[in-house]
C-alpha positions, 0 to 999 in steps of 0.5 A: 322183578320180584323178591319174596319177602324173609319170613318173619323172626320169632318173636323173643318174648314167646319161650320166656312166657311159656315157661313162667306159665309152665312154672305157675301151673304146675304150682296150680296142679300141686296145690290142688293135689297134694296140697304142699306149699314147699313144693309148689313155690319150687315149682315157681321157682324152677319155672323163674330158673328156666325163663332167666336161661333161655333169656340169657341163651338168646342174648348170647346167640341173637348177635351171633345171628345177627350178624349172618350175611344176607344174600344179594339177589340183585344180579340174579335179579338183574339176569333174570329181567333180561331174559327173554324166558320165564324164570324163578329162583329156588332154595334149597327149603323150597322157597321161591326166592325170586322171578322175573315178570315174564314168570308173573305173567305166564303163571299169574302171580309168583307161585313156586316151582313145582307147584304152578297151575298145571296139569297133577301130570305136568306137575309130577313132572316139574317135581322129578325135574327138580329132583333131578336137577338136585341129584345130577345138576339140571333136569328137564321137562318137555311138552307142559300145556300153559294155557293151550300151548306147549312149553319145556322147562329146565331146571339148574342147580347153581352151588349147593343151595339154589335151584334157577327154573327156566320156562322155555317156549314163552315167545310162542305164548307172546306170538299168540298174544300178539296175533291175537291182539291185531285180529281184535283191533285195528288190523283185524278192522283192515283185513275186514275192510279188505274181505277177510274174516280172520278168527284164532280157534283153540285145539278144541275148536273154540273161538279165542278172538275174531275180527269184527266183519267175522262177529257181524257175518256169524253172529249178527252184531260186530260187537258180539263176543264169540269167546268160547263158541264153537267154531264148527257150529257156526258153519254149515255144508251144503250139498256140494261142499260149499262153506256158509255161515250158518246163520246166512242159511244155504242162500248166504255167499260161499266161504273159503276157508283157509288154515294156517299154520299158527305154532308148532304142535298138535297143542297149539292154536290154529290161525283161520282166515274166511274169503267170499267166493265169487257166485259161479266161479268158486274164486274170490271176488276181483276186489279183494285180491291185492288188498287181501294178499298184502295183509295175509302175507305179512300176517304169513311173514311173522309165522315161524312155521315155514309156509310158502304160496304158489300160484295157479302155474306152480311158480312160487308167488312168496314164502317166508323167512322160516320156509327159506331157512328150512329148505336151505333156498338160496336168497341169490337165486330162489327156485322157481318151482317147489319141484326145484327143492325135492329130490328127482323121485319126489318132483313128479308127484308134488308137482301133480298134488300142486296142480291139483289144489291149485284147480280148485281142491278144497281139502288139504292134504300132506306128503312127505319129500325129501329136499335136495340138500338132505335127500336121506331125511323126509320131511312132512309138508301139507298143501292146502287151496289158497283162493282170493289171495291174488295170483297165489292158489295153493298154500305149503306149510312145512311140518317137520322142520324144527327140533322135534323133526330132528329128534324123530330123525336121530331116534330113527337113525337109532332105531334102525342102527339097532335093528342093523346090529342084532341083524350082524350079530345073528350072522356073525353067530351062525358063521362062527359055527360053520368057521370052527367046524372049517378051521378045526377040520383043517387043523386034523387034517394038518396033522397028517399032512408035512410041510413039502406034501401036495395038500399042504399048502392048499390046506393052510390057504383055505385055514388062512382065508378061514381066519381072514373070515374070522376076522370080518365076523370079530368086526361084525361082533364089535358093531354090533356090541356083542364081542369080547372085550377085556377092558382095564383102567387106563389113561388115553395117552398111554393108549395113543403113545401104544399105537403112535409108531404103528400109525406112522407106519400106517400113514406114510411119509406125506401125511403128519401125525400130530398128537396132542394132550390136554391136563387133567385128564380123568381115567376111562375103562375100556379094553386097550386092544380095541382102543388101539383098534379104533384109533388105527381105523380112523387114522388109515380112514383120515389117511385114504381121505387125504390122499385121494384129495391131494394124492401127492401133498397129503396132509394132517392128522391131528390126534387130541385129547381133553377133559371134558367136565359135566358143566361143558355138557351141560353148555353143549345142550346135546341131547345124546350126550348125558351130562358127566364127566368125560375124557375126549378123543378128537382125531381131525385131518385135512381133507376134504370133509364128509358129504351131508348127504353120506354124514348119517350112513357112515357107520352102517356096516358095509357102507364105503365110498371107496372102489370095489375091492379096497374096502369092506366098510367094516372099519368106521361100524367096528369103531362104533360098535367098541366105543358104544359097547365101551360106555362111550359116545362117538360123533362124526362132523366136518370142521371149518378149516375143512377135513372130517373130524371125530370126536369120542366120549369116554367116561371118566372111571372114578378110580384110584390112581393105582387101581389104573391097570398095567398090560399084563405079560402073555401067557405062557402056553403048556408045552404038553397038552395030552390028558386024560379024564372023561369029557361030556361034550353039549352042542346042538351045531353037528359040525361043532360037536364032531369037531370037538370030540375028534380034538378031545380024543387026540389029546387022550380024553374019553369023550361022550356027546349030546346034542342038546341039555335034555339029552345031555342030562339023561345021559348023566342019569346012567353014565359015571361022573364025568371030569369036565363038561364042555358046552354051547351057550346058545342051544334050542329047548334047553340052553347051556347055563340051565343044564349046568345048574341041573348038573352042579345040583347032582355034581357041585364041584363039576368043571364047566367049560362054556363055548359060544360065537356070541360076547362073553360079556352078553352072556355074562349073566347067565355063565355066571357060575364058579369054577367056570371057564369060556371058550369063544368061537372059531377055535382051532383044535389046539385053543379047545385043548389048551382051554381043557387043559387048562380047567381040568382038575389035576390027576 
């Protein structure tokens, strides 16, 4: 452990000189000048006047100085030497305070964060860490290259003033080391001794370190240093693809050469592993088989790689503690085939690759699987022959099963997620468009029709079942990202008293609600309503869950808030959740949990597990879609005690306590909705348009119509000014918000009514004009007049 001395005081004496030599030397300069006496014993004497200050202002302050406490690094010193990380400590003057000597030994002494000997990019990347770190309280860098091997750091700011570096990833660099000891000493002479040349090769091919039967076999001496060689160049292939050594020449023994996996990563060294073949056959001779199986697999044992061999039959001969945590193997009852492990469509063609390598292929080869336990993730395992080492034959590494797996898999899912909802989003538009033209067709055709008529009742069915559709396209909207929503300051616990009574209703008699509040909690800003929403759908979800689990005890819905401050995201180490202040809602019951196997599905939209008919799949993607476009983050989880438990993230509004908003009283609606005024009415959908110009001339309006912006344009070129201007948002060539501005150039005063099937808030930037109004789709005849209505300039 190592503390960085404090750097020197300065030395007191030093001003009290400079400024009695000031003083003489500007005598000298007077003297030689002006020749005035007088005025140079002044300057003497100032400089005198000057020294005896800055004396006494030291004596007063050095005390005072003095007695500044000094920091007591020894807990952090003590902290960091436990730690199986390599970590420095930092000021907030950059000054590397102290490390630990895992810190000494990765870097070589004790330089200071950022400026380590790095790559210029790995260091530019140390130094935005550290910036941020000092901004938002940790920071992060992944993927630095130390000596051939990738390392992630992390950096925490502790208070106000200190800065603790975390290097993660040293553990690799130790197994490496390691490794490479027992390959250059006395078990590298054992595994020679049992017929295996072992040698540890850098990404570049260069040798690192080789056992002696390796250095004697490919350089002619046992105590030849093959640092830094070529790896390739000491081999050679002859026409039928077997392995020599180069210096043996084409009538040396053939070689089998084995990779194995060493660390994770493209980056990292690679384990090599070299058996005599037996003349004729291809396979290693009797005598080194059980001596050379026992030394490669308790070398395999300590990889964190997980690899497992299997033998000429397809049975599993051994595998490692990593291979057995990843497939999730059960150690009671281990499969006997690796076909036991994938999923029914996979078990045919890895069992061919299998059987193929194990009848001699001698190149390696990968594939994707998927295992039982999670048949919705693949996962990439290479297979590779494994001649001489006893019964095994082939050997299978596994590539994706650690974090960086589990990334890829999270960023696809996310992706795909993406791409799902700029899908719905363009379906909920065009069905918008077609459900205005049905609802507005049914709301004229009501106005010639009385209750009591024949037509009547079929024609407030099919607007129903119009709504009923509107409704499924508003939930596509909301997954989607893409409604409008009208979000406010509010608290979490008003919004769930809001919706308590109804929830009871919604749950029956047989399932508890229990609501519980935590303190302190921060203000969020989301659009009540659809908060509303999404406690509603998760507690009938938690409800339906119950009750098909125990149809006549039914159960607990448990409904929780709580501050979450960023220290707790920091401790959570989630990389989705960005660290900050948060305001959380759990909602857990007591069924019986989500299967694994359907726990990454459950927000796709029209994804259900219930009958045909009593669920359209829309309930748990709508809860997504509002708390995604809510700034918010939504996590799905089985708890212990068993049931299913979800868990959102708002984040906390920083706003004063009165700026928390209050529901506003509905408006009241005119009475009379008749006007009068010219209306230019832009919309590329005809169904639309016709609609709109119908509504409009009941109501009194002169109406003109244009089927896109240039059309509309030219008409103002002839026509007179018109009242107001209704227009789609969304139009090919030239879209609403263009026209608009070439229409306010000519008419600044101009009312703007804009109507669309996409969000408001998507859109909000390009409606971005003053005096403007919108208007979102389906509307029925009376919400485009009330909308009129309510723009219009008074007459």
């Amino acid at each position: 452990m190592a503390t960085l001395p404090a750097s020197p005081a300065p030395k007191p004496l030093l001003p009290l000189l400079a400024a009695v030599l000031a003083g003489f030397a500007a005598a000298a300069i007077v003297l030689l000048t002006l020749n005035d006496r007088a005025v140079a014993i002044g300057f003497v004497g100032a400089g005198l006047i000057a020294a005896a200050t800055i004396f006494a202002v030291r004596r007063i302050i050095q005390p005072i100085a003095a007695a500044e406490p000094l920091i007591d690094w020894s807990v952090a010193q003590a902290l960091a030497s436990a730690s199986d990380d390599a970590l420095a400590v930092t000021d907030r003057a950059g000054r590397l305070v102290c490390a630990n000597d895992r810190f000494e030994i990765l870097f070589a002494g004790f330089p200071t964060p950022p400026g380590l000997p790095v790559s210029d990019g790995d260091a530019n990347r140390l130094g935005d860490a550290g910036r941020a770190a000092w901004r938002d309280g940790e920071g992060r860098a992944e993927g630095l290259q130390v000596f051939g091997s990738p390392i992630a750091a992390r950096v925490q700011r502790i208070g106000e003033d200190i800065l603790v570096w975390r290097f993660i990833g040293v553990q690799a660099l130790d197994l490496t080391a390691q490794v490479q000891a027992l390959i250059a000493g006395h078990t590298g002479d054992r595994m020679g001794g049992a017929g295996i040349m072992t040698v540890m090769v850098t990404p570049e091919g260069r040798i690192r370190t080789a056992n002696r039967v390796f250095r004697l076999r490919a350089l002619g001496s046992a105590e030849a240093n093959p640092e830094g060689r070529d790896f390739a160049r000491l081999l050679i292939t002859d026409s039928a693809g077997l392995v020599r050594f180069e210096r043996e020449g084409l009538t040396g023994t053939p070689l089998r050469v084995l990779q194995i996996p060493f660390l994770e990563g493209e980056d990292a060294p690679m384990l090599v592993a070299l058996l005599d073949e037996e003349p004729g056959k291809g396979v290693a001779s009797p005598a080194i088989g059980a001596s050379a199986t026992a030394h490669v697999r308790s070398l395999i044992a300590l990889l964190p790689s997980g690899i497992a061999l299997v033998d000429r039959d397809g049975r599993f001969v051994s595998m490692n503690d990593a291979f057995v945590r990843a497939t999730r193997i059960n150690a009671a009852a281990p499969p006997l085939y690796p076909g036991d492990l994938v999923v029914r469509e996979d078990k045919g063609p890895l069992a061919d690759a299998v059987r193929k390598f194990a009848g001699g292929q001698s190149q390696s080869a990968e594939m994707t699987v998927r295992f039982v336990d999670a048949p919705d993730e693949g996962v990439s395992i290479k297979l590779a022959g494994a001649r001489g080492l006893g019964d095994a034959a082939v050997l299978i590494s596994l590539k994706d099963s650690g974090e960086e797996g589990k990334l890829k898999r999270q960023v696809a899912q996310a992706t795909k997620m993406q791409a799902v909802g700029q899908l719905a989003g363009g379906v909920a538009h065009d069905f918008n468009n077609i459900l205005t033209a049905i609802i507005g067709h049914c709301d004229l055709m009501l106005e010639r029709h009385s209750p009591g008529d024949g037509d009547y009742d079929d024609i407030q069915q099919i607007r129903a079942n119009s709504n009923r559709a509107a409704s499924l396209t508003r939930q596509l909207l909301a997954f989607s990202r893409q409604q409008t929503l009208r979000p406010q300051i509010l608290q979490l616990p008003d919004v769930i008293s809001e919706v308590s009574n109804l929830l009871k209703r919604l749950l029956g008699e047989t399932v508890i609600l229990d609501v519980k509040h935590g303190r302190n909690l921060g203000p969020v800003r989301a659009d009540p309503g659809q908060l509303e929403q999404v406690v509603v759908n998760l507690g009938v979800n938690a409800r339906d869950a119950m009750l098909s689990a125990n149809p006549n005890g039914g159960g607990t819905l448990t409904i929780e808030t709580m501050a979450v401050s960023s220290a707790d995201v920091r401790a959570m180490e989630d990389d989705i959740l960005p660290v900050g202040d948060y305001t959380a809602l759990r909602i857990s019951d007591t069924g019986t949990g989500i299967p694994p196997e359907i726990l990454g599905k459950i927000f796709e939209p029209f994804f259900t597990t219930k009958e045909i008919g009593k669920g359209t799949g829309l309930g748990l993607s709508t809860v997504y879609g509002i708390i995604k476009q809510s700034g918010g983050f939504i996590f799905a989880d089985n708890n212990e005690a068993g049931g299913a438990e979800f868990t959102i993230y708002l984040p906390v509004h920083a706003a004063a306590e009165d700026a928390v908003a209050k529901p506003l009283a509905p408006k009241e609606k005119p009475a009379d909705l008749w006007g009068s005024g010219t209306i230019l009415v832009v919309e590329d959908e005809d169904m639309v348009r016709t609609i709109a110009e119908r509504a409009l001339t009941r109501q009194g309006y002169t109406v003109i119509t244009a089927e896109n912006g240039e059309v509309a344009l030219e008409l103002l070129e002839t026509a007179e000014r018109p009242d107001l201007l209704v227009s789609d948002v969304v139009m090919p060539l030239m879209d609403g918000p263009t026209m608009a501005r070439h229409v306010r150039a000519k008419y600044p005063d101009l009312p703007i009514l804009f109507m669309s099937g996409y969000a408001e808030e998507q859109l909000r930037k390009s409606i971005d004009l003053d005096n403007v109004a919108f208007l979102p789709k389906p509307f029925s005849v009376q919400q485009l007049a009330e909308a009129a209505r309510d723009i219009m300039p008074a007459k």
